[in-house]
KOLMARZA-141622 format. One record per residue (C-alpha): residue number from 1; residue in one letter; chain; x, y, z. Coordinates in steps of 0.001 Angstrom, whole numbers. Layout:
// residues N
[NUM, a, A, [X, Y, Z]]
...
This chain:
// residues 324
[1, x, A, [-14731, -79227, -149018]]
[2, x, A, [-14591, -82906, -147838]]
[3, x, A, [-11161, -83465, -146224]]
[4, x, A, [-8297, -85782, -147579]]
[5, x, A, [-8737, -89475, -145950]]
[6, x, A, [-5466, -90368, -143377]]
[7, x, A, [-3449, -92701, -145625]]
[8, x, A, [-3831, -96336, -144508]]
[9, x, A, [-1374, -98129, -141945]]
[10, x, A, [438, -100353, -143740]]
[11, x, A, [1142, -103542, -141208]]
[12, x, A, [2838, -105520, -143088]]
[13, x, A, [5675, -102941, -144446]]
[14, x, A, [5895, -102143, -140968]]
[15, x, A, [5761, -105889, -140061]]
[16, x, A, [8650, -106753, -142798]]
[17, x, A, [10915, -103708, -141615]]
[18, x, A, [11149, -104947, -138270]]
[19, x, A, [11943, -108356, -139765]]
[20, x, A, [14815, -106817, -141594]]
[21, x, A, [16367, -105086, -138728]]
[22, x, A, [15696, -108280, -135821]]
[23, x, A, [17546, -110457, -138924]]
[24, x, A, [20637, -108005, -138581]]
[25, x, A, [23629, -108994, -136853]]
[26, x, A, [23862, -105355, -135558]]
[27, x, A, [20509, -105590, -134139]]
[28, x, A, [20623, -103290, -130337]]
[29, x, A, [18951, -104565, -127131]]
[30, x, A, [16788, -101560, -127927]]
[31, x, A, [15831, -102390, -130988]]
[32, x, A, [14856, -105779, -129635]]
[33, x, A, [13402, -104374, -126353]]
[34, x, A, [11073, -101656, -129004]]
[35, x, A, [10135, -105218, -131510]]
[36, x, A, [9023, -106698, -128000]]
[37, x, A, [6658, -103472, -127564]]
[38, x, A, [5490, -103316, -131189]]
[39, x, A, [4368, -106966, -131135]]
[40, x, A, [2999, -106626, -127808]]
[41, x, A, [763, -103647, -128824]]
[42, x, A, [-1972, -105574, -130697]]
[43, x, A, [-2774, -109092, -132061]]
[44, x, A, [-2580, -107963, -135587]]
[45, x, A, [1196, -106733, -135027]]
[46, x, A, [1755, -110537, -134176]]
[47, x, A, [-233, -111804, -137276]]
[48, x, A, [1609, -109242, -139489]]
[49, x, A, [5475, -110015, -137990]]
[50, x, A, [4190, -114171, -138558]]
[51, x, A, [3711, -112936, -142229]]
[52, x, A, [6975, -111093, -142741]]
[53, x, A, [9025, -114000, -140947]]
[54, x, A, [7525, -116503, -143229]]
[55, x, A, [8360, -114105, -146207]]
[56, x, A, [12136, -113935, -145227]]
[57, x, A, [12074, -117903, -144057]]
[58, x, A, [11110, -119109, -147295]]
[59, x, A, [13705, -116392, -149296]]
[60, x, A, [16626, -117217, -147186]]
[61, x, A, [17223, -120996, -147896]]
[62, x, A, [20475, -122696, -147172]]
[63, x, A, [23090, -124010, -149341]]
[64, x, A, [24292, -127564, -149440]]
[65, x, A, [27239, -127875, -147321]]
[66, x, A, [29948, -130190, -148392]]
[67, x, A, [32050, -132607, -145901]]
[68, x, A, [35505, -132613, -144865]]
[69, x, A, [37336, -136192, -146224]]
[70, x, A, [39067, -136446, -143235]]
[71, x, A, [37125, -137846, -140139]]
[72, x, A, [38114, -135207, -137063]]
[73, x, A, [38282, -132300, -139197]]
[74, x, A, [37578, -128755, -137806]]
[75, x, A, [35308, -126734, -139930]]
[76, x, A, [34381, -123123, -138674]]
[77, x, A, [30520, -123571, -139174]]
[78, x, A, [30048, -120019, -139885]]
[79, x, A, [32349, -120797, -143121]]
[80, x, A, [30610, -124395, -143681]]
[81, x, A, [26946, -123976, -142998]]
[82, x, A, [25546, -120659, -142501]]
[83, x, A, [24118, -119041, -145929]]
[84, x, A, [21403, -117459, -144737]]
[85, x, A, [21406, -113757, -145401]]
[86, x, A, [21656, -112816, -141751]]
[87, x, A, [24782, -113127, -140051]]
[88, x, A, [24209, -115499, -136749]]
[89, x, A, [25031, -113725, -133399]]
[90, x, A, [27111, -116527, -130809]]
[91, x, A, [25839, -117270, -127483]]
[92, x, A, [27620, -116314, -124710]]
[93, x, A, [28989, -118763, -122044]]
[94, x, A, [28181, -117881, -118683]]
[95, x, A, [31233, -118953, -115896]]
[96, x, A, [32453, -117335, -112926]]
[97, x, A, [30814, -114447, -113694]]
[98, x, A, [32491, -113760, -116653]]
[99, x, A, [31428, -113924, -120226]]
[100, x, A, [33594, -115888, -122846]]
[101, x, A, [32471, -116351, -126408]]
[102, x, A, [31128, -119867, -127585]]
[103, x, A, [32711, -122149, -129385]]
[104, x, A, [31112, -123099, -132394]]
[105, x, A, [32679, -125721, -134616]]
[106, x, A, [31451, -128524, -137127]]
[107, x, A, [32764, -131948, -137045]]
[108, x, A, [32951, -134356, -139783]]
[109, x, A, [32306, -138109, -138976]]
[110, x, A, [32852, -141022, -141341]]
[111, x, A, [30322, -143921, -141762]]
[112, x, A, [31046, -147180, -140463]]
[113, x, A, [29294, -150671, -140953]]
[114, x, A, [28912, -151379, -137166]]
[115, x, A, [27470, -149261, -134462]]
[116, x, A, [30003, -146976, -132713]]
[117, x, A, [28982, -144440, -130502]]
[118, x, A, [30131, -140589, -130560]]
[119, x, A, [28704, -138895, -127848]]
[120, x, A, [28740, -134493, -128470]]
[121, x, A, [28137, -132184, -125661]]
[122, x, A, [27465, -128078, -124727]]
[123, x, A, [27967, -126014, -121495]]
[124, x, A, [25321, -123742, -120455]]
[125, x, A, [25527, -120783, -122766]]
[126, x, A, [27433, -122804, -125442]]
[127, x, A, [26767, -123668, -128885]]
[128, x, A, [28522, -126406, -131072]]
[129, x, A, [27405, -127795, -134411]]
[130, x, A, [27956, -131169, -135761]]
[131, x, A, [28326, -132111, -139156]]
[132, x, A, [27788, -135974, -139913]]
[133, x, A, [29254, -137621, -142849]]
[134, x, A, [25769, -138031, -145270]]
[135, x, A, [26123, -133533, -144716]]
[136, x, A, [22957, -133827, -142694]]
[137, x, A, [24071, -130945, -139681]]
[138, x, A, [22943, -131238, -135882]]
[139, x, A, [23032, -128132, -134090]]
[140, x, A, [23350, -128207, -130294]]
[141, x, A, [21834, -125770, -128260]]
[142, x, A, [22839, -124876, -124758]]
[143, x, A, [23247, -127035, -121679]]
[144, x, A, [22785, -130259, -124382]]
[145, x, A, [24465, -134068, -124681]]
[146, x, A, [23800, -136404, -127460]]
[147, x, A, [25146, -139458, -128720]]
[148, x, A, [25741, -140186, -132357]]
[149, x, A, [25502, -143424, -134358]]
[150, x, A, [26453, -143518, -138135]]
[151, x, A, [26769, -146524, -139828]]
[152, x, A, [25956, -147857, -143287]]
[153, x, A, [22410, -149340, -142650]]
[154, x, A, [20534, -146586, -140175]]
[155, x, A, [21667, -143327, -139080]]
[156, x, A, [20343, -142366, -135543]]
[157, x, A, [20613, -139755, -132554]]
[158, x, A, [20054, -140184, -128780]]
[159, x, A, [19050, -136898, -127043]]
[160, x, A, [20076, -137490, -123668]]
[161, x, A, [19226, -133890, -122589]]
[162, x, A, [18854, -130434, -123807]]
[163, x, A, [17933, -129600, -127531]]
[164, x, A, [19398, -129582, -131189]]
[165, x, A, [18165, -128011, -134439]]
[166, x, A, [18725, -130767, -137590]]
[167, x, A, [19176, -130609, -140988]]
[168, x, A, [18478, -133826, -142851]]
[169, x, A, [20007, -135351, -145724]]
[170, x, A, [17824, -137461, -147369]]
[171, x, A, [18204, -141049, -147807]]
[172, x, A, [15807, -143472, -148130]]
[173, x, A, [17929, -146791, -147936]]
[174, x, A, [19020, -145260, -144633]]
[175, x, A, [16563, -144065, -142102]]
[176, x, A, [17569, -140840, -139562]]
[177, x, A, [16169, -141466, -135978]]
[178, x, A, [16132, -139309, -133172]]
[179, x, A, [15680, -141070, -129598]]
[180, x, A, [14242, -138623, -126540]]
[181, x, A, [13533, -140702, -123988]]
[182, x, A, [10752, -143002, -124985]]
[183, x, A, [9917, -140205, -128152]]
[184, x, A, [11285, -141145, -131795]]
[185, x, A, [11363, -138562, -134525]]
[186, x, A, [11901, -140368, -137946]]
[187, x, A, [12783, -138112, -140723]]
[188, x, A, [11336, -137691, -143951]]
[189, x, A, [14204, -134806, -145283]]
[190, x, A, [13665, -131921, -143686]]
[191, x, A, [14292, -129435, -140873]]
[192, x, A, [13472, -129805, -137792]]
[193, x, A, [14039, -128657, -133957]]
[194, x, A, [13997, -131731, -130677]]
[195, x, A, [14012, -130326, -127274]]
[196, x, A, [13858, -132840, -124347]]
[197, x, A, [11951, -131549, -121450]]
[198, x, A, [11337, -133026, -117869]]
[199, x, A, [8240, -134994, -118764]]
[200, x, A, [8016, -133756, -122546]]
[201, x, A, [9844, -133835, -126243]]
[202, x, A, [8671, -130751, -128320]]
[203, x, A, [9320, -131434, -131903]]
[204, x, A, [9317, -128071, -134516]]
[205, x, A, [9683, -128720, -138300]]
[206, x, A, [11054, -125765, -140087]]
[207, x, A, [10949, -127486, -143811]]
[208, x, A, [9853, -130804, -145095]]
[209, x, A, [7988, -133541, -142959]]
[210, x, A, [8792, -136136, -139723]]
[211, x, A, [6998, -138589, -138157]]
[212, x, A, [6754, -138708, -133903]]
[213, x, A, [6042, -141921, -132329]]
[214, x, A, [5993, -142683, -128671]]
[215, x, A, [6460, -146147, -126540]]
[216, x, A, [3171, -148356, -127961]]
[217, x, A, [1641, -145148, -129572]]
[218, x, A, [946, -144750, -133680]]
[219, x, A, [3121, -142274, -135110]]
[220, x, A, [1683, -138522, -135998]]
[221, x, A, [3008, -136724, -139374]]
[222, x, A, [4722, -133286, -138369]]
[223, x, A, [4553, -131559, -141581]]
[224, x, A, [6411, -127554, -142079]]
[225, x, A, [5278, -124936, -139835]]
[226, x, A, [3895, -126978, -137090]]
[227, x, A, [4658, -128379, -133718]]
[228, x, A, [3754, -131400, -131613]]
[229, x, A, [5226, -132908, -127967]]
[230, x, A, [4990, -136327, -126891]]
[231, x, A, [4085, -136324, -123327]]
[232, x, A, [5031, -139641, -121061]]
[233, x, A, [3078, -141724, -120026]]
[234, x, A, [-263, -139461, -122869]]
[235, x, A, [1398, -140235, -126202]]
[236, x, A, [1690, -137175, -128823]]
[237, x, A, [-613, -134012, -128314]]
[238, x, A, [-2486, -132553, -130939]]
[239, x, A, [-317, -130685, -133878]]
[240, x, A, [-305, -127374, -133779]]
[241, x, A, [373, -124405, -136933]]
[242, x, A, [3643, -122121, -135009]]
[243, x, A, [6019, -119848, -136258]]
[244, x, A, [8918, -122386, -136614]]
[245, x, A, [11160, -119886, -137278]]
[246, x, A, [10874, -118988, -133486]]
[247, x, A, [12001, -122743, -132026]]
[248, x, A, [15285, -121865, -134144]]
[249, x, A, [16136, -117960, -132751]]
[250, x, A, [18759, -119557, -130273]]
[251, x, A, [20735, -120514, -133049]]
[252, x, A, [21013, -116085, -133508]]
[253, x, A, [20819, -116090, -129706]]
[254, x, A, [17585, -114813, -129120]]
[255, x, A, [14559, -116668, -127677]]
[256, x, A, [11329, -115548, -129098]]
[257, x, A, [7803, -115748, -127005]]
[258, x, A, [4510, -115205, -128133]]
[259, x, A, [1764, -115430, -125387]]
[260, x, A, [3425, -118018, -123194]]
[261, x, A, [2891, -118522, -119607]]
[262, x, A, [6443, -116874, -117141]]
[263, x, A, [6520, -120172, -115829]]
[264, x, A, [7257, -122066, -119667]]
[265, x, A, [9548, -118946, -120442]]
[266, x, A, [11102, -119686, -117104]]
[267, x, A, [12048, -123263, -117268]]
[268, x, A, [13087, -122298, -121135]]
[269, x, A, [15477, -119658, -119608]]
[270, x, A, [17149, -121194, -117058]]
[271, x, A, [18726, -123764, -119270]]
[272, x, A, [20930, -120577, -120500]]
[273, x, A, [21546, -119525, -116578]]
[274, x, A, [23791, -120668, -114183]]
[275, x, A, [21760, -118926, -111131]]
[276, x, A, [18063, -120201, -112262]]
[277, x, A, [14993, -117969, -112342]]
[278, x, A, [12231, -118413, -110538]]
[279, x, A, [8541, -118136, -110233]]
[280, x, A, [5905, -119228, -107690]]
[281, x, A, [1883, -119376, -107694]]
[282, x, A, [-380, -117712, -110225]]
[283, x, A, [2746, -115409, -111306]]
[284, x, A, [3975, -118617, -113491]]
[285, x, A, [365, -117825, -115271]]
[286, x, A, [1505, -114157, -116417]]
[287, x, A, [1537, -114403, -120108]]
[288, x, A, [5035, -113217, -122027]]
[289, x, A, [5113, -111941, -125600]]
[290, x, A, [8933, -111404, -125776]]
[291, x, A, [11834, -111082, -128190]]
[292, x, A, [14819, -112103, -125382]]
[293, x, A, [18211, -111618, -126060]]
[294, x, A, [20359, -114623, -124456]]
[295, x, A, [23923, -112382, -124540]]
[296, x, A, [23911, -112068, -120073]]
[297, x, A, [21768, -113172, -117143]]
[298, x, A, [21420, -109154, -116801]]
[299, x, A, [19891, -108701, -119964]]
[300, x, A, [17427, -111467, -119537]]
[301, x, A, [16573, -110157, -116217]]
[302, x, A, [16348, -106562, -117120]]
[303, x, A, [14179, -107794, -120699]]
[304, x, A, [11709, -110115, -118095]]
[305, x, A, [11043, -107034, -115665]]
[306, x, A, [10941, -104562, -118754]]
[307, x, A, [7857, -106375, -120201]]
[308, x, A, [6430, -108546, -117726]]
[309, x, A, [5196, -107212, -114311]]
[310, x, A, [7909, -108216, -112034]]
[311, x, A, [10243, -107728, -110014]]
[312, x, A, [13810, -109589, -109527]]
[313, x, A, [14615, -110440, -106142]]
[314, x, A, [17936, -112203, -105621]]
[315, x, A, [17253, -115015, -103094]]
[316, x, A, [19803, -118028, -101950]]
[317, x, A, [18405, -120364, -104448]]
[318, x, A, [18596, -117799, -107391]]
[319, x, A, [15977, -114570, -109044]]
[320, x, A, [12806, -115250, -107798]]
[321, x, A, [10056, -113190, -110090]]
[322, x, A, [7633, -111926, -107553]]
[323, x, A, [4784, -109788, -109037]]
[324, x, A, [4864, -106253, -108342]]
């Protein structure tokens, strides 16, 4: 009698349940802590989670938002922005050695006809949202400062440090900038992610299509679902296919790794930390595959020595990661 054939693994029902339950605002630090292990387990559990993010990315969509008439108005941006299904968890920010929850607000500005600055800002751990008056949104992320310029010809923001997630109204008669240093990100309408680095910009686009351009350099087309940095002083690297949905999981404060070096997830950290991490030698080469959630400098610590093989040492400048 020949004997009945196991039934097939099915990845990608696996895959989409774990979607489901990382989505949830009730997600644990287990839950997160057993995703990290799943995906860590084999290169086709990464392939098959890509698949099941890009499923629930391109379901979830998000609503128009409309604008307050009154310039200065206070809009809670969970009640003015957020449709997707999943309810966004808030940062935490980190003082004293106490945790207080982030503020997270949305602020209507009026056009003008001449240039007039606005300059936004977050503390480390904090979140704040921004919405302009075309209802394009700009979404600071931790430890960030921007200046804003609306007027009626050209519609532009400086990134003087830190990063912001955008969503793009757009208009054609009125071209949206964003300055990084000596990087300019024109948009096309779209979504898209800026994070200014020491000696990079990292550009993400999440939906529709922006153009990078450097100091002297031709501008590079960064369509949905990829990535690109200008580096100074080398112009714009290569674009790359990424998750994109992973250069946005701060916004649900989580930060997402798939086979990145300690010493990038390090330096990506620390902007979150008010006693830095750190990492010398061929330990910053350890490769991380890593759902992080951004809640406490214990959690991060305890999630970096869970999965990586580390050890946290308190030292006078901060955790130093020494390999055990």
């Amino acid at each position: 009698m020949t004997e009945p054939m196991p039934p097939t693994r099915d990845l990608d029902a696996e895959a989409a349940q774990w979607v489901v339950r990382a989505m949830s605002a009730e997600v644990s630090d287990d839950e997160l802590m057993a995703l990290t292990a799943w995906l860590e387990a084999s290169p086709e559990h990464l392939e098959a989670y890509a698949r099941a993010e890009a499923v629930w990315d391109a379901s979830a969509g998000l609503a128009q938002t409309s604008v307050a008439e009154v310039a200065g108005t206070v809009i809670p941006f969970r009640e003015a922005t957020d449709k997707r299904p999943a309810p966004v968890r808030s940062l935490w920010l980190y003082g004293g050695g106490l945790l207080a929850a982030s503020l997270v607000a949305a602020v209507a500005l009026r056009p003008h006809d001449t240039p007039h600055w606005q300059s936004f800002a977050t503390a480390r751990g904090e979140h704040r949202a921004v919405v302009l008056a075309d209802g394009s949104q700009a979404h600071l992320n931790s430890d960030t400062r921007i200046r804003v310029d609306m007027s009626s010809s050209s519609r532009r923001i400086e990134l003087e440090q830190g990063e912001i997630a955008l969503s793009v109204i757009h208009d054609s008669a009125r071209p949206f900038e964003v300055v990084a240093a000596d990087a300019v990100v024109r948009d096309i309408g779209t979504q898209f992610d800026v994070r200014k680095g020491p000696d990079a910009v990292l550009v993400t686009v999440r939906e529709g299509r922006v153009s990078l351009a450097g100091n002297g350099t031709a501008a590079t087309e960064i369509g949905a679902g990829q990535q690109a940095a200008y580096v100074k002083d080398k112009g714009v690297a290569e674009v790359r296919s990424v998750q994109a949905d992973d250069a946005f999981a701060w916004q649900n404060g989580r930060a997402i790794y798939h086979d990145v070096p300690l010493g990038t997830v390090v330096s990506d950290l620390n902007r979150y930390l008010d006693r830095p991490l750190v990492v010398r030698g061929t330990t910053a080469d350890i490769k991380v595959t890593a759902v992080i959630t951004l809640d406490s400098e214990a959690k991060i610590v305890k999630a970096l020595e869970a999965f990586v093989p580390v050890t946290a040492v308190p030292t006078a400048d901060g955790i130093e990661l020494r390999p055990r």
